[in-house]
C-alpha angles and dihedrals in degrees: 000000000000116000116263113263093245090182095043084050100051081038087060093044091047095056088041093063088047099051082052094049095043089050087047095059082055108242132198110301091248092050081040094054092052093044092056090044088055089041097056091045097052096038097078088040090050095046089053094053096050085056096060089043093056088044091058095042087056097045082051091050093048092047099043086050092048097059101036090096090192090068131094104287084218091059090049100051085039077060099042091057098043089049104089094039092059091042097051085046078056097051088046098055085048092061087048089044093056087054096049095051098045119126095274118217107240095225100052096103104058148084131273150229108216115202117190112182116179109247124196120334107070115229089359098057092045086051087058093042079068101052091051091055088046093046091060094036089061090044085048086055108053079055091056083241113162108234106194111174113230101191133345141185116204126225121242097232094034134281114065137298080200143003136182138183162148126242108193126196137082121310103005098141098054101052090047104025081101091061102076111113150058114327119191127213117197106182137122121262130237092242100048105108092178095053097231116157123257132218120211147147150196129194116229119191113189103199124186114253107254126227126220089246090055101061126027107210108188113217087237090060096063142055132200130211123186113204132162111255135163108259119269099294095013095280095153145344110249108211090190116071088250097136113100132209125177134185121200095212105210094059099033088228104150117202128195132179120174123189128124102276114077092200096045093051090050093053084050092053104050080040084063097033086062095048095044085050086050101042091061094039085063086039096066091034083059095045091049087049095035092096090065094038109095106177121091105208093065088049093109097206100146090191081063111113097232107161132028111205101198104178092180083065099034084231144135122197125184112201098198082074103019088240124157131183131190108216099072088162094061089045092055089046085063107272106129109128084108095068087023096064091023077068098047093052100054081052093055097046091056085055093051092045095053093041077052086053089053096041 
């Protein structure tokens, strides 16, 4: 394991004492409002932190006291039997500590934009299309996360050709970033008489939400059309041209929202168009790093196969981690933090290894 980074870590108290102090003295509400957001995020890391100090410290005490021979031979027994259990708490916060500190990825607290396009397999694969949506709505749902569709194109038989929409709350992209890719259905169909297995699939991107800071978007690379469109899912017929689609001209990239509000859809759309515009922009930094990134979670092809649903078996099986589970109900309901942090882990530890290779 690489050792522990003992000045990053005094530097992080230090600047945690500072952010309490300087939202002490009762700044402006906006410096207040950053303060508390660093705050938030430093406070798990720095607690941590405090925990292995005091565990050193107390190794440091026991051994001190068991081999100080003028002391009470009861106290020093008492030492030598609380010793390993300090020392395997401490090996345990070390192991905390090397997540925490790990390079953390910029976008990983916010929220997401979740895009599910049917894939081969005609109805089927738009059917599954659905359940995936559903699947994350759900998910989205036990974390108190907010799904609002953007667009969608129905399928004819059901489900969606497309989908696409945003999953707002803390940390969404974090939790989901691993799900873009190809994802396989192997079911059979209602209207298979014969029961004869099916093979489908759908392609899901889970891109971070842009801020207006992180793309700058001029007024002359983009151009907006109104038109008159049924709501995402054909809610409803809009006899007004609320519905807004803009092309930003030098990507190519095209946006729509349609719901009732013109100016809300227009305030969606540039919402997408950001995040589109960053999307790629992290796309090509991870394709000019790709030859030093070894794990292949974090690869990001999103031609890549990455999950096979097969319903006959009640299994999942990622194929990134070769890991299967058997309650593929449950899983399309929307419990999925197994895989999810499953997911996380096998990251983290191809972080850790490679820190361990620079070490």
């Amino acid at each position: 394991m690489a050792k522990l980074p003992v000045e990053k870590m005094r530097e992080l108290v230090r600047r945690f004492g500072e952010i309490e102090a300087r939202m002490s003295a009762g700044p402006a509400a906006d410096v207040y409002v950053k303060l508390a957001s660093e705050y938030s995020e430093l406070q798990p890391v720095v607690g941590k932190i405090q925990q292995y100090e005091k565990a050193v410290a107390e190794i440091s005490d026991l051994r001190a006291l068991m081999g100080d021979r003028n002391s009470d031979r009861d106290m020093r027994d008492l030492a030598e039997m609380e010793l390993p259990q300090v020392e395997t708490q401490l090996e345990q916060l070390e192991k905390d500590m090397q997540i925490l500190l790990l390079p953390k990825d910029a976008a990983d607290e916010r929220s997401a934009i979740l895009e599910i396009r049917a894939g081969t397999g005609g109805s089927e694969a738009a059917l599954f299309a659905g359940d995936l949506f559903r699947m994350y709505e759900r998910f989205a749902s036990t974390k108190g996360w907010k799904v609002e569709v953007l667009s969608a194109s129905d399928g004819e038989a059901g489900g969606y050709k497309e989908v696409i929409a945003t999953i707002t709350g803390r940390g969404v992209f974090s939790k989901l970033k691993f799900e873009s890719g190809v994802h396989r259905v192997q079911r059979v169909p209602d209207t298979e008489g014969s029961g004869r297995i099916h093979t489908s699939a759908a392609t899901v991107a889970v891109m971070p939400e842009a801020q207006e800071i992180d793309i700058e978007i001029r007024p002359e690379d983009i151009r907006i059309d109104t038109m008159r469109s049924s709501g995402a899912g054909g809610q409803h017929v809009n006899t007004t041209d609320s519905a807004v689609r803009i092309t930003h001209m030098p990507s190519g990239i095209v946006v729509t929202s349609s719901e009732k509000s013109q100016h809300q859809n227009r305030a969606k759309a540039m919402v997408e168009l950001r995040t589109r515009l960053y999307d790629a922009e992290r796309q090509r930094a991870d394709s000019e790093r790709s030859a030093d990134r070894k794990s292949q979670v974090g690869s990001g092809d999103r031609s890549e196969r990455i999950r096979t649903y097969n319903f006959p078996q009640g299994r999942v099986t990622d194929h990134r981690i070769n890991l299967t589970l058997y309650k593929l109900d449950r899983m399309m309901e929307g419990d999925i933090d197994e895989l999810l942090d499953a997911l996380i882990a096998d990251y983290q530890a191809g972080q850790l290894a490679q820190l361990g290779n620079l070490a």
